[in-house]
N, C-alpha and C positions, 0 to 999 in steps of 0.2 A: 322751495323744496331743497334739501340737503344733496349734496353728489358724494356723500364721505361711504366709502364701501366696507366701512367697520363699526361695530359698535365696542362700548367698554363697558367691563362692568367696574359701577362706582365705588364697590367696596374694595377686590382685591385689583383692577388694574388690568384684567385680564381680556385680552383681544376677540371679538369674535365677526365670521361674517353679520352684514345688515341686516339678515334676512332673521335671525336668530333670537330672540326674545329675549331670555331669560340667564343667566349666569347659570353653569351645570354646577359650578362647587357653591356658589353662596346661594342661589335661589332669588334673586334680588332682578328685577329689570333692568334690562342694560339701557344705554344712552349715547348716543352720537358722540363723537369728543366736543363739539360745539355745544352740547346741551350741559356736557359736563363744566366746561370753561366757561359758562355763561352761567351757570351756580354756583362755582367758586367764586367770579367776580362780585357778584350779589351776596356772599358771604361775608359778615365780617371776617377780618383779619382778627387770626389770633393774638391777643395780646401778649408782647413779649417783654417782659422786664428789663429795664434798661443796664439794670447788673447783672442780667444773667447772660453770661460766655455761648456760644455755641462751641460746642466739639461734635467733632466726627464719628458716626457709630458702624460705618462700612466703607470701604474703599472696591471700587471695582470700577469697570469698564462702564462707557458712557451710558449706553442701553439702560442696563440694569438699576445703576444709580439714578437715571432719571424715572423709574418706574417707581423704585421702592421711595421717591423725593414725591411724586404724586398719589401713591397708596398712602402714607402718612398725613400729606396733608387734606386726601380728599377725608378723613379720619382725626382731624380736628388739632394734630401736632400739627408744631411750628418745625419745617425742613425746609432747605435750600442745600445747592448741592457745590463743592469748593474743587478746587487741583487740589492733589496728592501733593505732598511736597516734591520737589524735583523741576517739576512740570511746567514752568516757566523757563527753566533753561532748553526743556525737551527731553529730560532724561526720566520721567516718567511711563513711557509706553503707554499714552493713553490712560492715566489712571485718574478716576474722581473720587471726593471723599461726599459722604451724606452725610449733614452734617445738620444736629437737630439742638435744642436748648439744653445747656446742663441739666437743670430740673428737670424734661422732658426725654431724655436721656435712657435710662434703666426702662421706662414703660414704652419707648419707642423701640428701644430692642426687642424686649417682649413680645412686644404687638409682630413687630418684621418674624421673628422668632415662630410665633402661633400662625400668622400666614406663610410663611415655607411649611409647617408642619401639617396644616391644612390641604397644603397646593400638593405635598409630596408624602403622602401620610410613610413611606418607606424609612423616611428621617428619624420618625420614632420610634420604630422595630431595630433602625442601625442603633440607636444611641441605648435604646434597651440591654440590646448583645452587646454594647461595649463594658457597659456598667455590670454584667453579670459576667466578663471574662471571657466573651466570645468574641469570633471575626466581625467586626462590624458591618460587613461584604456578606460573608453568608451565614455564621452562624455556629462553624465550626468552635469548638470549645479551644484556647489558644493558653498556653500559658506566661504569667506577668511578664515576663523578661522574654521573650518573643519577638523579632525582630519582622518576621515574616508570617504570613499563615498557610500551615505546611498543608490545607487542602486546597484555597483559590490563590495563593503567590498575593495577597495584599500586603503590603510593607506598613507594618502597624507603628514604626517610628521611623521619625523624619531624622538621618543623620546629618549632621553639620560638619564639613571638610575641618 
């Protein structure tokens, strides 16, 4: 009998107590992490071509990068996760890169992309208001050249010293 006092769900990754069945966004049964790692291991291994490069499609903090490295590949891309450059000497801050096959690349973005937009459905309402001209915060109507937004103070560009 298991002692693990979490389960995951296998699609997106997402934590829940044991006691809890089902994933509330995917609808999917959840699974012990031991149940999990123990069907990846029985998985083949994705085949990865021997010319093709990996690069990196996120950079962040260790947490997250090993979440979004185990959401990919419980989903059938090939991910592993690298140091940020720096990060050998210590001048990274903690930072990792996720890091998946050039080929596999463009649809692992996607893929990470539709699960933030799923997990946060708000991402798609900001990125809406951005593209129609609006605060992407709240919605206020802002205009092009706009450094700030003169209803919530969100600073719509990043300036460079």
């Amino acid at each position: 009998m298991s002692t693990t006092k979490i389960k995951l769900c296998p699609k997106c990754g997402s934590e829940y107590y044991a006691h809890i069945a089902t994933c509330a966004d995917c609808g999917v049964p959840l699974k012990t992490p031991e149940e999990i790692e123990k069907e990846r291991n029985n998985k083949p291994a994705v085949p990865v071509q021997p010319d093709d490069e990996w690069v990196p499609i996120r950079e962040g903090g260790k947490e997250i990068v090993m979440e979004l490295s185990r959401l990919l590949a419980s989903n059938s891309f090939s991910a592993k996760i690298g140091l940020a450059p720096g990060c050998s000497t210590g001048k990274c801050g903690g930072k990792y890169l996720l890091l998946t096959t050039k080929s596999e690349a463009h649809a692992a973005h996607d893929f990470i992309e539709e699960y933030y937009t799923q997990k946060h459905p708000e991402i798609k309402t900001s990125q809406e208001w951005a593209l129609q001209g609006k605060c992407p915060a709240c919605g206020y109507a802002v205009s092009p050249d706009a450094k700030e937004c003169p209803d919530c103070g969100l600073s719509l560009m990043v300036e460079h010293p």
